[in-house]
C-alpha positions in Angstrom: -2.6 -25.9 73.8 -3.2 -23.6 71.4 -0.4 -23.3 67.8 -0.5 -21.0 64.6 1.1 -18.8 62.8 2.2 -15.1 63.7 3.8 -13.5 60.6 5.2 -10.2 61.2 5.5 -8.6 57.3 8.5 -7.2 55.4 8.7 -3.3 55.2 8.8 -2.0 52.1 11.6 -2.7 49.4 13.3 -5.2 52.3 13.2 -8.3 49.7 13.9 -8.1 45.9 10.3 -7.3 44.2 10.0 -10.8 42.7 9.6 -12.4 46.3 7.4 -9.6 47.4 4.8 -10.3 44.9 4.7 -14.1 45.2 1.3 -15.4 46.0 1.6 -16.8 49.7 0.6 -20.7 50.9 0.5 -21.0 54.4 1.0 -24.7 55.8 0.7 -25.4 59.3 1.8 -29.1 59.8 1.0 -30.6 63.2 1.7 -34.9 63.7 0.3 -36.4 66.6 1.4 -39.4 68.4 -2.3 -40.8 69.3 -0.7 -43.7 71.2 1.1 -41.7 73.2 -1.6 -39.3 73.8 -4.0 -42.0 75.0 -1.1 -43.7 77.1 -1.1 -40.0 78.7 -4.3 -39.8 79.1 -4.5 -43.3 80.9 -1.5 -42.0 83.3 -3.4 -38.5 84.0 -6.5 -40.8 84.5 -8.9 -38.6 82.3 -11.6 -39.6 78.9 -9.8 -36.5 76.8 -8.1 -38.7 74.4 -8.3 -41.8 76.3 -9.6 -44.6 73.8 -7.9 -41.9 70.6 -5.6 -44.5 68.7 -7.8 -47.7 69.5 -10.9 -45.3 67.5 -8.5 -44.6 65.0 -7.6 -48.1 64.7 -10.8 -49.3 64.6 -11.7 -47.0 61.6 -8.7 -47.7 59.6 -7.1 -44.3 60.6 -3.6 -43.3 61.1 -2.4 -43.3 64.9 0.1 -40.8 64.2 -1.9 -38.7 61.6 0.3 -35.4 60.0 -2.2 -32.9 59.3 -1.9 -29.7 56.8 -3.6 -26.8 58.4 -5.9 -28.6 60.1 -6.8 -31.4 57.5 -5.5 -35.0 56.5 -4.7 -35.1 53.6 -5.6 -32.2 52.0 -5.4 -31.0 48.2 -4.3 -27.7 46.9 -4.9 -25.9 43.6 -2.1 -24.3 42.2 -1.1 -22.7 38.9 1.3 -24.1 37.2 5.1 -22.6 36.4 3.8 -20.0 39.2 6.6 -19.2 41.9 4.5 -19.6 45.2 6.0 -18.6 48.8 5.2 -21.5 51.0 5.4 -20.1 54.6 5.6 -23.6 56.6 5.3 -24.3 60.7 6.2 -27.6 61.9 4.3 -28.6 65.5 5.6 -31.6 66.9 6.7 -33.0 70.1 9.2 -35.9 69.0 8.9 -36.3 65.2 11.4 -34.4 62.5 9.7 -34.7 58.7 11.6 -34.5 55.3 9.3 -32.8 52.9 10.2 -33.8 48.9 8.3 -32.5 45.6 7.3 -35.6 43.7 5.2 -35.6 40.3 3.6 -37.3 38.1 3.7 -35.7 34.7 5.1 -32.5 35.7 8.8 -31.4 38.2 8.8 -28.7 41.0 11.7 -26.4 42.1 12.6 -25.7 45.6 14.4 -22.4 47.0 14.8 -22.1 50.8 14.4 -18.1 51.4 14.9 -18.1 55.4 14.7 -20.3 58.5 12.6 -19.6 61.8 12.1 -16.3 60.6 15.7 -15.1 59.4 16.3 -14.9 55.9 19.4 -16.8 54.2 22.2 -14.2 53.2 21.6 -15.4 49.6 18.2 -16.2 48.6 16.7 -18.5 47.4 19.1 -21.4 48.0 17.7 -24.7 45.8 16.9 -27.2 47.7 15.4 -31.0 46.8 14.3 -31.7 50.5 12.8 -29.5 53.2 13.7 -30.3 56.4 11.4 -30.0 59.3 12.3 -30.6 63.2 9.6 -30.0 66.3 8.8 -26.1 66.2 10.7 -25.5 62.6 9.5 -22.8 60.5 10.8 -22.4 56.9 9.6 -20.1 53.9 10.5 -21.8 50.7 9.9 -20.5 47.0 8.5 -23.3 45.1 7.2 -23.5 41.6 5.6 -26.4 39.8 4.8 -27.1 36.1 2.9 -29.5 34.2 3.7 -31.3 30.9 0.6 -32.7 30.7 -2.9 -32.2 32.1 -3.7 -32.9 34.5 -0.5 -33.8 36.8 -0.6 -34.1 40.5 2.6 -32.8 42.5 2.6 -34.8 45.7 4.1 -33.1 48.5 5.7 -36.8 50.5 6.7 -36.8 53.8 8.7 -39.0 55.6 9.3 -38.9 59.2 12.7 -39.3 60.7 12.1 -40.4 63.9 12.4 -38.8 67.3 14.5 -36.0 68.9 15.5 -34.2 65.6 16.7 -31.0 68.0 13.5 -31.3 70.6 11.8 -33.7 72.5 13.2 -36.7 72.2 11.2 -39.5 72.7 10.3 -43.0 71.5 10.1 -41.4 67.8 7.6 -41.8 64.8 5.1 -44.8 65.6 5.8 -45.3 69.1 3.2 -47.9 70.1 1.4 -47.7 67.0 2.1 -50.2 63.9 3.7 -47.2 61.9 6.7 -47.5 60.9 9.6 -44.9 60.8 9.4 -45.1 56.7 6.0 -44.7 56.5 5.4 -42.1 54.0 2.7 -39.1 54.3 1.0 -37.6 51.2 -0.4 -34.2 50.0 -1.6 -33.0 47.2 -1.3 -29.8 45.4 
């Protein structure tokens, strides 16, 4: 099926100015389970995804890939000590993520602003992780600054396993040789 993101805008003088003017990032994060997609595909006895994780094996690819709009492993350039709102969907069927900020060179700060669509009653709230479960979405202030150049600020991931409020499942790795604690990088 088909996922993205619908974003209905804020009227007018609804937020303080300072979050109205933020420059936007827009991260659609998708994992997928190519073991258990291929074992479905064997079951449902069709070639869409049949021989998926043993191809991705074979070319030293992730079975359970995340992807970032689209791409593994992407890289985005952003200015430093610039507050950026980072609107964030989360498609998965049985995995929950824990997003952390980590540099080299440089520190990020995190502010939650509202979850699946609803803003806190007190915004922003600091955070240190952002926590993602099957069909989350999350806007988060974040800022980023350098103390030298250049610094790379690696957004890590690391998977929690299954259910996570949806889903269930065997969790992160099922069938695969990733593990649980398996971290996931991308780069801004």
């Amino acid at each position: 099926g088909a996922a993205g993101f619908f974003i209905v805008e804020d009227p007018a003088g609804y937020l303080p100015e300072a979050y109205m003017q933020m420059p936007e990032q827009l991260w659609f994060i998708s994992t997928h389970n190519l073991a258990a997609l291929q074992q479905m595909a064997d079951q449902a006895k069709t070639s869409t995804l049949r021989n998926a994780a043993t191809i991705a094996e074979a070319n030293g690819l992730p079975t359970n890939p995340l992807l970032v709009n689209g791409i593994l492993g992407p890289t985005v350039d952003l200015p430093s000590n610039t507050w950026h709102r980072v609107r964030i969907v989360y498609a998965s069927i049985e995995q929950s993520l824990q997003l952390t900020a980590q540099s080299s060179g440089g520190a990020c700060a995190m502010g939650l602003l509202a979850k699946d669509g609803i803003y806190l009653q007190e915004i922003p709230r600091d955070i240190s992780v952002i926590y993602l479960y099957p069909g989350a979405r999350v806007d988060v202030a974040m800022s980023c600054s350098c103390t030298s150049y250049p610094c790379n600020i690696v957004v890590k991931s690391a998977p929690t396993g299954g259910g996570g409020g949806g889903g269930g499942g065997a969790g992160v790795g099922a069938g695969s040789s990733e593990t649980a604690t398996q971290p996931r990088r991308f780069s801004l």
